[in-house]
C-alpha positions, 0 to 999 in steps of 0.5 A: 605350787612352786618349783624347787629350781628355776633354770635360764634365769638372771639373779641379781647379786645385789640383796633387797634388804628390809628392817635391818636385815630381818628380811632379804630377798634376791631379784630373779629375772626370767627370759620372758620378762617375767620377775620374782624375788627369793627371800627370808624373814626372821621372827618379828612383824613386819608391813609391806606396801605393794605397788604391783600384785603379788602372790607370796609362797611360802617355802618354809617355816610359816607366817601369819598374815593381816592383808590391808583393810582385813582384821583376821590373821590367816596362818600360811605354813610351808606349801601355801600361798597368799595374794596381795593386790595392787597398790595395797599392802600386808602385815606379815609375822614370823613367830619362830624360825625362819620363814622362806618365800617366793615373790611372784609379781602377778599382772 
């Protein structure tokens, strides 16, 4: 699972921010070109595109998510994890609290 710290990183300052601010992540650039993004999502549903594959860690609080071309809703508390492939996308949902996660782009 995933760290609590990464060290010898670059963070970008600048904010990623997604529907009006109920989702807002931070680029974090690692020195072997590796990159992730930390973030938070407040309650609501939201869909998301990938471009790349992803593998989304969820740190806290939990989720609820439909990955595109799936009908079932798989639950993700804290300590679990899902994957999205390329050129795809998901639907996540926060029913309460906040959900904190760690975006890993997956070659």
């Amino acid at each position: 699972m995933s760290a609590e710290s990464f060290s010898s990183v670059t963070v970008q300052t600048k904010a990623n921010v997604y529907f009006d601010g109920r989702v807002v992540s931070h680029t974090v650039l690692f020195p072997t070109g590796e990159k992730k993004t930390l973030g938070l999502i407040y309650p609501g549903e939201y869909h998301f595109g990938t471009a790349a594959a992803e593998r989304m860690e969820i740190i806290a609080g939990s989720c609820t998510v439909v990955v595109d071309g799936g009908t079932e809703a798989a639950t993700y508390p804290a300590g679990t994890h899902f994957d999205v492939a390329a050129n795809s996308g998901f639907t996540i949902t926060v029913a309460e609290g906040i959900c904190e996660y760690i975006c890993s782009f997956l070659a």
